[in-house]
N, C-alpha and C positions, 0 to 999 in steps of 0.2 A: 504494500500500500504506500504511495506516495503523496504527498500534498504539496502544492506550491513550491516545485522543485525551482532552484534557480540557474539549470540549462535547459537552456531554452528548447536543446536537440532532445530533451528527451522527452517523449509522450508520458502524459500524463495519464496514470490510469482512475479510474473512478473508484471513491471510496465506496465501500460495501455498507450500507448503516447497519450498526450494530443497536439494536433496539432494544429495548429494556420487555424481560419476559416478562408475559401475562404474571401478575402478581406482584411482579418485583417493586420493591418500595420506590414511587416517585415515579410509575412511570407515564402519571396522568398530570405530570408537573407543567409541561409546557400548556397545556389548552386549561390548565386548571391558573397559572400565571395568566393568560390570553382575559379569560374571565374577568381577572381579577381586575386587571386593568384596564378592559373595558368598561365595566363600570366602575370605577376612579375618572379617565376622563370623561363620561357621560356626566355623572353627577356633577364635578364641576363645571364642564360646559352651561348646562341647564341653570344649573343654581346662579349662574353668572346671567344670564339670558332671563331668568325670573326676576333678579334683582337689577334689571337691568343697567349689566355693566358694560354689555358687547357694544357693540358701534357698526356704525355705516360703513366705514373705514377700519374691517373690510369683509364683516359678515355682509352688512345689508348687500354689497357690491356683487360677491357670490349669491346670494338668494335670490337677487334680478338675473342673474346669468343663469342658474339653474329655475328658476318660476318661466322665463323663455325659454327653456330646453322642453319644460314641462307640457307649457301650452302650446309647444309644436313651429313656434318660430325660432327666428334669430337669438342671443343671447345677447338680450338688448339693456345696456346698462344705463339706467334714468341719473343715476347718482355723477356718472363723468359725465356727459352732456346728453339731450336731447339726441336719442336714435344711435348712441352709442355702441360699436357692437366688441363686445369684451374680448372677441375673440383679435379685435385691433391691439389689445390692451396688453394681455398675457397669452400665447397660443396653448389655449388648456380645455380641447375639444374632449376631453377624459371628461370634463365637469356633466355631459350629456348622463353618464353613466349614474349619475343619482336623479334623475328625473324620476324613475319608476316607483321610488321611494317619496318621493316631493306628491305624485299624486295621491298617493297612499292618503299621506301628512303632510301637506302643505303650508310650511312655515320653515324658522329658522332653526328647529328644533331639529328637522330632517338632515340641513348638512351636518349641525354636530353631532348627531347620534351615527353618520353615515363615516366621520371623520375620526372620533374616539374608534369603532369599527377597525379604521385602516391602520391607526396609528398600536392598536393594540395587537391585531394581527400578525405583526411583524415580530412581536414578543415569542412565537411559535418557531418559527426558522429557529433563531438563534438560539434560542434556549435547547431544543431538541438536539443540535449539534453539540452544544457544548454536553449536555449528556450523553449522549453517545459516545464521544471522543472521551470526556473525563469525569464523568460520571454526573450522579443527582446533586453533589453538595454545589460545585462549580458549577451545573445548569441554574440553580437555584441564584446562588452572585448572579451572575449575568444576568436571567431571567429581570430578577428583580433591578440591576442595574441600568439595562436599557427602559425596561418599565418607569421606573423613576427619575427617569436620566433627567437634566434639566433641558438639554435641546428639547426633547418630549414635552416636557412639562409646559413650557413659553411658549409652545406651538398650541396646546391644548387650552392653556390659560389666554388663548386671545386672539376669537372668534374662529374664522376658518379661514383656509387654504389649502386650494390645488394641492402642496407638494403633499398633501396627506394619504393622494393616491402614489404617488412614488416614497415613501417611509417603507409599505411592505414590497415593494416589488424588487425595492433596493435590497433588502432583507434578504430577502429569495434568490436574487442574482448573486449575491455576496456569497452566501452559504453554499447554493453551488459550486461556484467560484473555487472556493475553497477545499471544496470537498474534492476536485477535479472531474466536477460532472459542466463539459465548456457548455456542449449545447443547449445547457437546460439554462447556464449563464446567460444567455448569450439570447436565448426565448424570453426568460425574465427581465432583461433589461430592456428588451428592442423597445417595449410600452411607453418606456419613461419621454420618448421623443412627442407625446401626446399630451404630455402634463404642463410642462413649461419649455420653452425656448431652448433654454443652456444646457437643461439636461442631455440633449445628444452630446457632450461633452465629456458628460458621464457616461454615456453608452461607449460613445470612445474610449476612454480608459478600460471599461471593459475588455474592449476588443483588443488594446495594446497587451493587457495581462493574458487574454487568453493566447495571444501568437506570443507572449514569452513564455506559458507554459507547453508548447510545439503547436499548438493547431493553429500553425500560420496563415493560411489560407484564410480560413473564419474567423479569425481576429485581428485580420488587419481588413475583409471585408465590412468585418461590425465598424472598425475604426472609422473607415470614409463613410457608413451607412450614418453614423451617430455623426462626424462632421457636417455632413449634405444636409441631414436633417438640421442641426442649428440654421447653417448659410441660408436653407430655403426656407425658414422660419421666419429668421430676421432681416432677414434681406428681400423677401418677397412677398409672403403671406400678412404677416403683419402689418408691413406698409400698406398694404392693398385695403387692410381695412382699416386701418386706422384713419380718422379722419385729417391728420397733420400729413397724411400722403408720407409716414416714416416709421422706426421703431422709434418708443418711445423715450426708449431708455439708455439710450447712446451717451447721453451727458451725464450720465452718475456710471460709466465703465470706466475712464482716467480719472483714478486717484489725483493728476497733477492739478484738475480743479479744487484739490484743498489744501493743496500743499503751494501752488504758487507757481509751478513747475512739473513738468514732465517726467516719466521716471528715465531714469538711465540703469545701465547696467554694474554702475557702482553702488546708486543708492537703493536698488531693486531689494535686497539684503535687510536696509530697515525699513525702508518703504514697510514690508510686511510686518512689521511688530511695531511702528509707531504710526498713531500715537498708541498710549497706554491702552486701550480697549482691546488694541489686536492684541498685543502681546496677553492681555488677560485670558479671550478668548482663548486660545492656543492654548495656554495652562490648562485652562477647566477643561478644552474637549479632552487632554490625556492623561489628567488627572482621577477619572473614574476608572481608568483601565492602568493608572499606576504605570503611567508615560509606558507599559509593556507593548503597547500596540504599534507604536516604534519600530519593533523587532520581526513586524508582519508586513512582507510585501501589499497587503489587501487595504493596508493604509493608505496607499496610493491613489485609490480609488477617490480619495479625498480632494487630493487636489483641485481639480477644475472649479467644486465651488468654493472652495477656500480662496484659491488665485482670483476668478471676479469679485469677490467680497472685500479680500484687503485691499486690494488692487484700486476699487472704488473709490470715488469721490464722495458715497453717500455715508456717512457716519453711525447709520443705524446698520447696516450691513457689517460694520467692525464689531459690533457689542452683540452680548449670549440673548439679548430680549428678542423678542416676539419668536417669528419661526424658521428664522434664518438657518436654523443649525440642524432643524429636526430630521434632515436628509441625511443628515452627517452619521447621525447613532447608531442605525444598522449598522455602520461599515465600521465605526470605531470597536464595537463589541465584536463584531465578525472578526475584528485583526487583532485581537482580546484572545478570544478560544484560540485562536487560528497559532499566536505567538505560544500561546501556555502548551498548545499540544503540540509543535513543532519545536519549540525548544529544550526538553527534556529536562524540563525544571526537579530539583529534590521536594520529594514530600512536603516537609518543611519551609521551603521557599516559594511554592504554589499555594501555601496554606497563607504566608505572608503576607504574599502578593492580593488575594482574596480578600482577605481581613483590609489592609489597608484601600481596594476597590469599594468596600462593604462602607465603609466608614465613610470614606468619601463623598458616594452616593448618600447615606446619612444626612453630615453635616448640609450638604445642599440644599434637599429638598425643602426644610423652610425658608429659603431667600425665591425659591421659586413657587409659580402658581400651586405645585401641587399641597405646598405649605400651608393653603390658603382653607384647605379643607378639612383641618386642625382648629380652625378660628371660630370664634360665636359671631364673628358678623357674615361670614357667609352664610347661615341656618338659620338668623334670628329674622323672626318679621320686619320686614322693615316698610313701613309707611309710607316713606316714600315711594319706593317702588308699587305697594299698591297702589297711590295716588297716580304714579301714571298710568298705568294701566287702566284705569278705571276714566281718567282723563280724554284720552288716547281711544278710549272704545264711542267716545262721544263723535267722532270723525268716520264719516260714510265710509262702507265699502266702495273703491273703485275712485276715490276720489285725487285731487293730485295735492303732494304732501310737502311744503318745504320745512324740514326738522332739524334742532340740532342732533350733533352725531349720534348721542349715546339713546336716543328717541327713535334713532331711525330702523335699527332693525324689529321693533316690534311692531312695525308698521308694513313693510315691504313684502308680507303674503297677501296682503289684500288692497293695496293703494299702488299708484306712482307716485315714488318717493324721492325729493332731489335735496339738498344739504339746505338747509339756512345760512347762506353767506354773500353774496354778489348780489346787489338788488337785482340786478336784468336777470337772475335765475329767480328767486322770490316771490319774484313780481310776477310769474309767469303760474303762480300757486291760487289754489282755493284756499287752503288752509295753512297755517301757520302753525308749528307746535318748537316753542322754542324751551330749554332747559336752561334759567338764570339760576336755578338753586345748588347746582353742581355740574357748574361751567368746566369747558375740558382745556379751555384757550386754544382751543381747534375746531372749524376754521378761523372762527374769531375770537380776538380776544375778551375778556367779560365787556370790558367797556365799548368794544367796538358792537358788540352782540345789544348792548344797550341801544347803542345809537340806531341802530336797523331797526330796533323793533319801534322805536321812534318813529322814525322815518315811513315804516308800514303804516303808523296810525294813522299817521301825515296825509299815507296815499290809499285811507279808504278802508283798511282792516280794522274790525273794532275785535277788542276782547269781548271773547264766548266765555272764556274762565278764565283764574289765574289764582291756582292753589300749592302751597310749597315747593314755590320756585317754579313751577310749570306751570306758562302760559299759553291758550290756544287761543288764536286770530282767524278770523273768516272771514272772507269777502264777496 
């Protein structure tokens, strides 16, 4: 049995899984971890969505994209502009795939329950390898490591996104991968060029590992399949619908728009660890795996979205917050099993290495969302929240909505919904539902949120209500 040999001449042969016999202690551990943390991220999601914490920016954004999957059209986003088609925005034709669910349940409870789903899923791959390979104790670490990881968590903790369909796919490609099964790698990755833009970048690396593990042919075929699909992503489809006639996101790839300058091949070095944020990131992603993932060629896989992230001009791409990383964790745990069973660690030293993984993921998880479910204000009644709701049910089916953010996705299964901030958008509303009692300073600031809703009286909205801090206007 070989894994992730490092000549490239030699075929790699596939590992045989070694399954745990009927009986055997633990061997219902990975779908019994799958569970678990399934509902961990459901509950939070929901409870965040009851109380409502999510936002326009960027559940409501997805629920217009999949509510037009649903109804059989375009995936038209009210929230970017008037006739907006998302598929301009991010090319993430996967999102079609939860429509069958959105009919079922139509609201914003259907991506997160469809997204906890994905992101849990993935807890299965990896956990079962790392049993197989090293048994129930080290499935259990990992299980629970990726489970709790905090890329997961930030992803769960706030709203939804696309990358929640490539979290298991990546899983599944990685395990393969590793296990020397290419073409089942190689079937599990091709997906991912459906989810977002870059990801064929990732399907590249795939291809690159699999022609250094010998199956040249078909991993350097994946290589240009996963490039071609970026180039005709961003370079063609995109433009074509977006309404700026471009990709959109061309100006947040040169990091030298923050630095003042261009990278060069001197500064490229710290480019990636400053400022402070990257270098943090970089610690915590290989700090749950005890920097041992290091020692895994499967960490390579990492690259391409690490390289656009630091590389960026955009700041919120450098930091562990929202879901920027959650792509990452398959692969960091995958190069976890992958380094403990390929390096021939002592007893002793694999018990070490676990223990300080274990701990790790510990300390974290209260600085991250899944912390959050430890707390009495996420569980407690909170008034407020019912005041909107109960608010917010005063506004027709079918009506057009201009809300602030944290208003807008309890609105967007049944209304068109666009932001309260530009009067020439505004203005364009029946209704008005603006949140002064727990202002986000997104889009606007309190004060400027003030002068708007001013400026509405001015032009003809009167208040309908206006109870703890939430006011609704109709015209």
């Amino acid at each position: 049995m070989t894994t992730l040999t490092t000549a490239a001449s030699v075929r790699v042969e596939p590992e045989i899984p070694e399954r745990p016999a009927v009986g055997a202690p633990g061997r219902y551990l990975p779908w019994a971890l799958t569970l678990l943390f399934f509902a961990v991220y459901t509950t939070l999601a929901f409870r965040r969505q009851d109380q409502a914490l999510t936002t326009g920016y960027d559940l409501g954004i997805f629920e217009q994209a999949v509510r037009g999957y649903a109804e059989g059209h375009a995936p038209i986003v009210a929230l970017k502009a008037d006739g907006f088609n998302q598929l301009g925005d991010h090319f993430s034709p996967v999102l079609a795939l939860i429509a069958p669910l959105y009919w079922l349940w139509p609201g914003a409870k259907a991506l997160l329950l469809a997204q906890a789903a994905l992101f849990a899923l993935a807890v299965h791959p990896l956990t079962s390898w790392a049993q197989r390979r090293l048994g129930t104790g080290t499935a259990l670490v990992v299980g629970l490591g990726y489970g709790a990881s905090w890329g997961i968590a930030s992803a769960a903790g706030f709203d939804f996104h696309e990358i929640c369909f490539a979290v298991p796919l990546v899983a599944y490609a990685t395990v393969a991968l590793g296990e020397g099964r290419l073409g089942h790698a190689v079937a599990w990755a091709a997906p991912l060029v459906l989810v977002k833009e870059d990801l064929g970048l990732t399907v590249a690396a795939f291809g690159a590992l699999v022609a250094w593990q010998g199956a040249r042919r078909l991993g350097l075929a994946t290589v240009v399949f996963g490039l071609a699909a970026t180039a005709l992503e961003m370079l063609v489809l995109l433009p074509a619908m977006n309404p700026g006639g471009e990709f959109a996101y061309w100006g947040q790839m040169d990091g030298s728009a923050a630095a003042g300058g261009g990278h060069s091949l001197l500064s490229l070095p710290l480019d990636l660890i400053t400022p402070a944020d990257k270098a943090r990131t970089l610690i915590l992603l290989l700090a749950p795996t005890a920097a041992l993932a290091l020692r895994s060629p499967l960490l390579a896989l990492a690259l391409p979205t690490l390289g656009w992230r630091l590389l960026s001009a955009n700041p919120n791409y450098w930091t562990t917050y929202y879901h920027y990383s959650a792509v990452l964790m398959p692969i960091l745990f995958a190069a976890f099993v992958d380094a403990l069973h390929r390096r021939g660690l002592t007893t002793r030293a694999r018990r070490g290495v676990l223990a300080v993984s274990l701990a790790v993921t510990a300390l974290l998880v209260p600085t991250y969302p899944l912390g959050q479910l430890a707390t009495g204000a996420l569980w407690a009644h909170s008034d407020r929240a019912a005041t909107v709701h109960r608010l917010l049910d005063r506004i027709p089916d079918g009506a057009r909505v201009a809300a602030s953010n944290r208003l807008v996705p309890q609105l967007t299964d049944r209304c068109t919904v666009i932001l309260f901030d530009r009067p020439e958008r505004w203005n364009t509303a029946e209704w008005l539902a603006v949140d002064e009692g727990k202002p986000m300073g997104w889009p606007l600031t309190p004060a400027q949120e003030l002068d708007e809703l001013a400026l509405a009286k001015s032009d003809g909205y009167r208040v309908v209500v206006s109870e703890d801090g939430v006011t609704l206007l109709h015209r």
